[in-house]
TITOR-689887 format. One record per residue: residue number from 1; residue in three letters; y negated, z negated, x negated of N, C-alpha, C in turn. Coordinates in pm, whole numbers, plus 50000, padded with zeros to 5 digits. Layout:
<recs>
+-------+------+-------+-------+-------+-------+-------+-------+-------+-------+-------+
! tornu ! keba !    nY !    nZ !    nX !   caY !   caZ !   caX !    cY !    cZ !    cX !
+-------+------+-------+-------+-------+-------+-------+-------+-------+-------+-------+
!   NUM !  Ala !     Y !     Z !     X !     Y !     Z !     X !     Y !     Z !     X !
...
+-------+------+-------+-------+-------+-------+-------+-------+-------+-------+-------+
</recs>
This chain:
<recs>
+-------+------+-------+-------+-------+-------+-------+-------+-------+-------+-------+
! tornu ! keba !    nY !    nZ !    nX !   caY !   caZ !   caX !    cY !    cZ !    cX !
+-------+------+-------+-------+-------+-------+-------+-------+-------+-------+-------+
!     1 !  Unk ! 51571 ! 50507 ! 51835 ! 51468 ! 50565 ! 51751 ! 51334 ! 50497 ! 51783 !
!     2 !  Unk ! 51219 ! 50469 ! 51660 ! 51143 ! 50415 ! 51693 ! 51044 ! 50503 ! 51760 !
!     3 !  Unk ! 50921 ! 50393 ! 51856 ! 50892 ! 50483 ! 51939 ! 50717 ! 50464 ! 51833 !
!     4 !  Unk ! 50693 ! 50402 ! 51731 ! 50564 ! 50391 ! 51688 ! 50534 ! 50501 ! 51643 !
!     5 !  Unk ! 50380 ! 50550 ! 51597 ! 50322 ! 50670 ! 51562 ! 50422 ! 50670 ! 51354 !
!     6 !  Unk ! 50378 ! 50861 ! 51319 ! 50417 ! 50783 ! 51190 ! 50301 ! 50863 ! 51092 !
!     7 !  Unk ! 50281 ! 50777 ! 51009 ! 50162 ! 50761 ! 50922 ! 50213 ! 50820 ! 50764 !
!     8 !  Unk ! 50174 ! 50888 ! 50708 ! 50220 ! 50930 ! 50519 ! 50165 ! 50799 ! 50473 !
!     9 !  Unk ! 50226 ! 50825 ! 50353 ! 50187 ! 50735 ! 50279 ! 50021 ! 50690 ! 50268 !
!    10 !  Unk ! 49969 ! 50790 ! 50209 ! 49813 ! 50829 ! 50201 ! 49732 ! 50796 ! 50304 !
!    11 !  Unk ! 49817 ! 50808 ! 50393 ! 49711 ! 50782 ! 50537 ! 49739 ! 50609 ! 50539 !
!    12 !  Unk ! 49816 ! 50530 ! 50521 ! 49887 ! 50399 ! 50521 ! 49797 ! 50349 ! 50363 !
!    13 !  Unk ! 49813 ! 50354 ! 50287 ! 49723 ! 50357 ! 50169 ! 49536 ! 50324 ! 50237 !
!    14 !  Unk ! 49519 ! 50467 ! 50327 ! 49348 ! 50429 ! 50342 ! 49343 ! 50336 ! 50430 !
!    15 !  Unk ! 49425 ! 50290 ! 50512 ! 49436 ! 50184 ! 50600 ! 49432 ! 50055 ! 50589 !
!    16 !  Unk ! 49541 ! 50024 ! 50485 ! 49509 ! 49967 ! 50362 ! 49398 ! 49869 ! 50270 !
!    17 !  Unk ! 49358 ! 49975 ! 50240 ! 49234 ! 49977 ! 50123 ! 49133 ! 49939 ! 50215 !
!    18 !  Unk ! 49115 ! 49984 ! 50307 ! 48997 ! 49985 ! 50428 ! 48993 ! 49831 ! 50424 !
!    19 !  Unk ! 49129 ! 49755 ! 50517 ! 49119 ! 49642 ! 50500 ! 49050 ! 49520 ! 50361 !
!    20 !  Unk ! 49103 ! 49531 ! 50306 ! 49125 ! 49518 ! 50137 ! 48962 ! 49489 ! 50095 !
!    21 !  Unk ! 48866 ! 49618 ! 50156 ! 48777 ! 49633 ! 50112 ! 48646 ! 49505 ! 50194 !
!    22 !  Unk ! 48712 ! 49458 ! 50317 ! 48631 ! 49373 ! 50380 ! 48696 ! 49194 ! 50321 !
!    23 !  Unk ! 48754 ! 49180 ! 50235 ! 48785 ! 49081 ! 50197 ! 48752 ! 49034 ! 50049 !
!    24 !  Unk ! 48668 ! 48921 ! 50016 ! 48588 ! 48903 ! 49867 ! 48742 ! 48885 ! 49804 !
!    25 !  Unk ! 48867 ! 48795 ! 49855 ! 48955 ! 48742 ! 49764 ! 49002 ! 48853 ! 49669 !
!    26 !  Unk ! 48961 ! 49001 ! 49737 ! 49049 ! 49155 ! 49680 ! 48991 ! 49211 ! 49625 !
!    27 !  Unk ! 48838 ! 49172 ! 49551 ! 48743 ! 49230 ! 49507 ! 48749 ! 49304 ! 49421 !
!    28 !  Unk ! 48876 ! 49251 ! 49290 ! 48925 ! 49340 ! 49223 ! 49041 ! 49447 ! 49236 !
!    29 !  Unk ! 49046 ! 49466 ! 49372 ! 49162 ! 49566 ! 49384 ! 49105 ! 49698 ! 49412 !
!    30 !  Unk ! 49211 ! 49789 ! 49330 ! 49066 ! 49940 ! 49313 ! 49157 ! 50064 ! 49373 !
!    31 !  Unk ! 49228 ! 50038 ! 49399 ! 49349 ! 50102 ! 49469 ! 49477 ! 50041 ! 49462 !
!    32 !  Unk ! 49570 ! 50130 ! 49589 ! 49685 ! 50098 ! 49651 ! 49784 ! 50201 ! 49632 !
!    33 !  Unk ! 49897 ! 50169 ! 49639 ! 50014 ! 50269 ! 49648 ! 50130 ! 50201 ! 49734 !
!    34 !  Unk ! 50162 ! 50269 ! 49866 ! 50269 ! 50236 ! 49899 ! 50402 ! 50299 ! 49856 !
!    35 !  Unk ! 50480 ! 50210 ! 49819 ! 50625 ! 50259 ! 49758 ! 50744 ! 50231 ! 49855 !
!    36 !  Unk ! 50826 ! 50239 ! 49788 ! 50980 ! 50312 ! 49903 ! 50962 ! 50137 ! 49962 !
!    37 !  Unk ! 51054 ! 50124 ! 50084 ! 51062 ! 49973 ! 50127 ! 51138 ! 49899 ! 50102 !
!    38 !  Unk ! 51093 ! 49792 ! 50124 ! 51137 ! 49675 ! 50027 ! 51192 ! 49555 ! 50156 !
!    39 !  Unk ! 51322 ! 49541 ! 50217 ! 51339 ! 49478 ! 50334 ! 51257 ! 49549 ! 50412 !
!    40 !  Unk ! 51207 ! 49484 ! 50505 ! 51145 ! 49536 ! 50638 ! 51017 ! 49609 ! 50607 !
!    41 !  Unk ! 50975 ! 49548 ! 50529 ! 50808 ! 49618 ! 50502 ! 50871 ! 49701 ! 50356 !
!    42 !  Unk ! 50705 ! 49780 ! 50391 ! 50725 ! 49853 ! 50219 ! 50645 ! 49802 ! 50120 !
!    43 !  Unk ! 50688 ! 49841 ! 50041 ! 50629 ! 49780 ! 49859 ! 50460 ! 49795 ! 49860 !
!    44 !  Unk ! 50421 ! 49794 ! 49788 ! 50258 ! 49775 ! 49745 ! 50257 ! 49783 ! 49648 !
!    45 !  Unk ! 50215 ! 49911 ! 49553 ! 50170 ! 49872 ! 49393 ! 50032 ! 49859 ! 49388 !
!    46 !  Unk ! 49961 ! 49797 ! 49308 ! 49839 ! 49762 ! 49351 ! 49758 ! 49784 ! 49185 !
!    47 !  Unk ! 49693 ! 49844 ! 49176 ! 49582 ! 49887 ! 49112 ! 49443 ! 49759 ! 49095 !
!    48 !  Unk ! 49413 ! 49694 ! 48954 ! 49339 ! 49617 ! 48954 ! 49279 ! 49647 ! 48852 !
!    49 !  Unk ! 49103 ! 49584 ! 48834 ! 48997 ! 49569 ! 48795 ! 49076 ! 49432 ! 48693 !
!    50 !  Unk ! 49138 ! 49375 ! 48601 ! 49156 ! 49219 ! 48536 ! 49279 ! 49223 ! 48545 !
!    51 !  Unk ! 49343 ! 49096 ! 48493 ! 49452 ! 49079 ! 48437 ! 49586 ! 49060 ! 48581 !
!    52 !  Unk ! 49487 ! 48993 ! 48709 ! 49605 ! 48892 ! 48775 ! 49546 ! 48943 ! 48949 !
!    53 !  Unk ! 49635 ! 48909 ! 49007 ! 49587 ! 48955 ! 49183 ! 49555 ! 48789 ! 49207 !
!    54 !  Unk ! 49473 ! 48788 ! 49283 ! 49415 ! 48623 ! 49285 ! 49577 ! 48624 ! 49434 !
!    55 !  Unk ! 49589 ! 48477 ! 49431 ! 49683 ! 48419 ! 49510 ! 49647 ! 48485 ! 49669 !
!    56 !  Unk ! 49509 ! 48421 ! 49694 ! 49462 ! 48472 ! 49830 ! 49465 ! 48617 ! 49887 !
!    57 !  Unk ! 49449 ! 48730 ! 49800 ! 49493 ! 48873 ! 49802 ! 49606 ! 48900 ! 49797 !
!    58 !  Unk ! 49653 ! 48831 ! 49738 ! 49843 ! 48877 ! 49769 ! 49886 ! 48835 ! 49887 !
!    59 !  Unk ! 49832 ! 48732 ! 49889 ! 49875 ! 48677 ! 50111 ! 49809 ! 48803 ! 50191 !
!    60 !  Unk ! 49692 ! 48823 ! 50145 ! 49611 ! 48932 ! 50278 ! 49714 ! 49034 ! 50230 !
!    61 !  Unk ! 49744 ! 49088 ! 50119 ! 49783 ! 49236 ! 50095 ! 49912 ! 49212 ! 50187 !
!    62 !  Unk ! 49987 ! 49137 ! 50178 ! 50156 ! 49108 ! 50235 ! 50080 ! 49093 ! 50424 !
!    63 !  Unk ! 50004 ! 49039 ! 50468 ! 49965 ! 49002 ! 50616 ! 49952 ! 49173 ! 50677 !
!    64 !  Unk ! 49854 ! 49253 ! 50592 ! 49807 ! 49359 ! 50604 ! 49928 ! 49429 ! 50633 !
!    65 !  Unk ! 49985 ! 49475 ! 50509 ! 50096 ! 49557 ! 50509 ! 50240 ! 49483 ! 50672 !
!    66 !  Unk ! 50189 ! 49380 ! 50649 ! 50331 ! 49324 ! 50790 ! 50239 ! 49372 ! 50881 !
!    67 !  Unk ! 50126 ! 49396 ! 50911 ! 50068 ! 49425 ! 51075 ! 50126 ! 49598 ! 51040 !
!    68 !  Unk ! 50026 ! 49660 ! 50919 ! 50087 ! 49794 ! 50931 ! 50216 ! 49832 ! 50963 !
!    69 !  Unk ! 50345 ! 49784 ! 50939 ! 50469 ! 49824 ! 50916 ! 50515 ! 49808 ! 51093 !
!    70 !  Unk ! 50449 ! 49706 ! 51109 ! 50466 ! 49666 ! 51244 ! 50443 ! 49781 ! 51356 !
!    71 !  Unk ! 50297 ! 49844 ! 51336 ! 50235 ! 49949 ! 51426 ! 50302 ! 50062 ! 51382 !
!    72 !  Unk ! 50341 ! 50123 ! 51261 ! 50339 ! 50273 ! 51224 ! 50486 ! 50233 ! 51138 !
!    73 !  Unk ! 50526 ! 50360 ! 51159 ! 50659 ! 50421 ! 51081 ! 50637 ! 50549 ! 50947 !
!    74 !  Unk ! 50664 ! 50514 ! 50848 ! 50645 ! 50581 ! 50722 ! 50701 ! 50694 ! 50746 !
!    75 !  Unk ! 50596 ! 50811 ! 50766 ! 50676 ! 50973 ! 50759 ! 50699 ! 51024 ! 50625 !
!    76 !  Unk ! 50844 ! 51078 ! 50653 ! 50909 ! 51114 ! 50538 ! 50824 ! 51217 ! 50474 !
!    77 !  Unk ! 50815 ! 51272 ! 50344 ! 50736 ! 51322 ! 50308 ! 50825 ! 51409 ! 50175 !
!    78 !  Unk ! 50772 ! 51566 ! 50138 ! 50848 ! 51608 ! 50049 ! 50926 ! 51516 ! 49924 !
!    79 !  Unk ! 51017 ! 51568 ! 49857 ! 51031 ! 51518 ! 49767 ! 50965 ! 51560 ! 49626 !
!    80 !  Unk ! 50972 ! 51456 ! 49541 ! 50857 ! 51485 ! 49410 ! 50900 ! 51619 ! 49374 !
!    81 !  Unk ! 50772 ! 51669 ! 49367 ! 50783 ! 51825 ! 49248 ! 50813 ! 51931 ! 49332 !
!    82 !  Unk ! 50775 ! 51882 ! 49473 ! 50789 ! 52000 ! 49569 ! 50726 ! 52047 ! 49573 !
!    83 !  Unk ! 50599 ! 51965 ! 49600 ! 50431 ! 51991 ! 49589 ! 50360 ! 51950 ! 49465 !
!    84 !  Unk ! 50268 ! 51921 ! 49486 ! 50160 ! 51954 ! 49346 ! 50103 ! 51793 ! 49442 !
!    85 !  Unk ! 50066 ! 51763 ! 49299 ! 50006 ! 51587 ! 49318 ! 49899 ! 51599 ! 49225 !
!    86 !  Unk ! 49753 ! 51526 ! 49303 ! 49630 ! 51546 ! 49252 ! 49591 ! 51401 ! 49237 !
!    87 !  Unk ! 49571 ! 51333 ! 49112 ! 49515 ! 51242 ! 49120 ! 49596 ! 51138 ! 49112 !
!    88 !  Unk ! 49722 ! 51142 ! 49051 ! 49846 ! 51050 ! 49104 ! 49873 ! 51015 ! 48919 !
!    89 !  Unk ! 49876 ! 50828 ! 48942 ! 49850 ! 50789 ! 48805 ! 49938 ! 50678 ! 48803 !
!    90 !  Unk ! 49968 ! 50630 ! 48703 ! 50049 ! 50513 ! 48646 ! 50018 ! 50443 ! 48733 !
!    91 !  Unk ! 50087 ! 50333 ! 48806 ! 50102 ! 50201 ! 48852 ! 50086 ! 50094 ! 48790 !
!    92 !  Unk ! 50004 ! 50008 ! 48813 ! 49953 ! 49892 ! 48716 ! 50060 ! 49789 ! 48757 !
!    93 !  Unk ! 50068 ! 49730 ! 48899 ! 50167 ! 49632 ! 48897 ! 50175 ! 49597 ! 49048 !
!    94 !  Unk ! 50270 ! 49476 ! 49099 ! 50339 ! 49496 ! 49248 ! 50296 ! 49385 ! 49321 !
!    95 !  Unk ! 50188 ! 49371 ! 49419 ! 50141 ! 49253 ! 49518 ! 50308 ! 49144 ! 49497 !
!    96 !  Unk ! 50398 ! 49170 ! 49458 ! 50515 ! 49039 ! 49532 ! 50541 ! 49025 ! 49402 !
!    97 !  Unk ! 50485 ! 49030 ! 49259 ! 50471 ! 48997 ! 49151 ! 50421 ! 48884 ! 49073 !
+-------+------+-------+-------+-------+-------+-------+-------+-------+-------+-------+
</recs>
């Protein structure tokens, strides 16, 4: 069993974004969503300002997410429609896209 801390989604998301937010290449990225995992790491839907994720943001978003996955373990979390979701919107499209 792993012995790393474990993080929700949401909390992995502001961690995220935090990063995201100190980098010009991500300027248009306006939010994050982590989704179920994808091989070792988990997915990224990514929320943008324009048409395209510039090349250089998709490397940081994939670097980011490999350090996160690395430190923290995704806590399981209800399943949909257990709870009540505030603020939870269409997915624009996927950093490995």
């Amino acid at each position: 069993m792993s012995q790393k801390p474990m993080k929700t989604h949401a909390e992995l998301e502001i961690l995220l974004m935090a990063e995201l937010r100190t980098c010009p290449e991500c300027s248009n990225v306006d939010a994050v969503a982590i989704t179920k995992p994808v091989g070792r790491l988990w997915g990224v839907a990514v929320m943008r300002d324009g048409p395209h994720i510039r090349p250089e943001c998709r490397k940081k978003i994939w670097e980011i997410t490999e350090r996160l996955c690395n430190k923290y373990d995704l806590a399981q979390e209800p399943l949909a429609g257990t709870e009540s979701t505030i603020g939870s919107g269409p997915r624009s499209s996927h950093a490995g896209e």
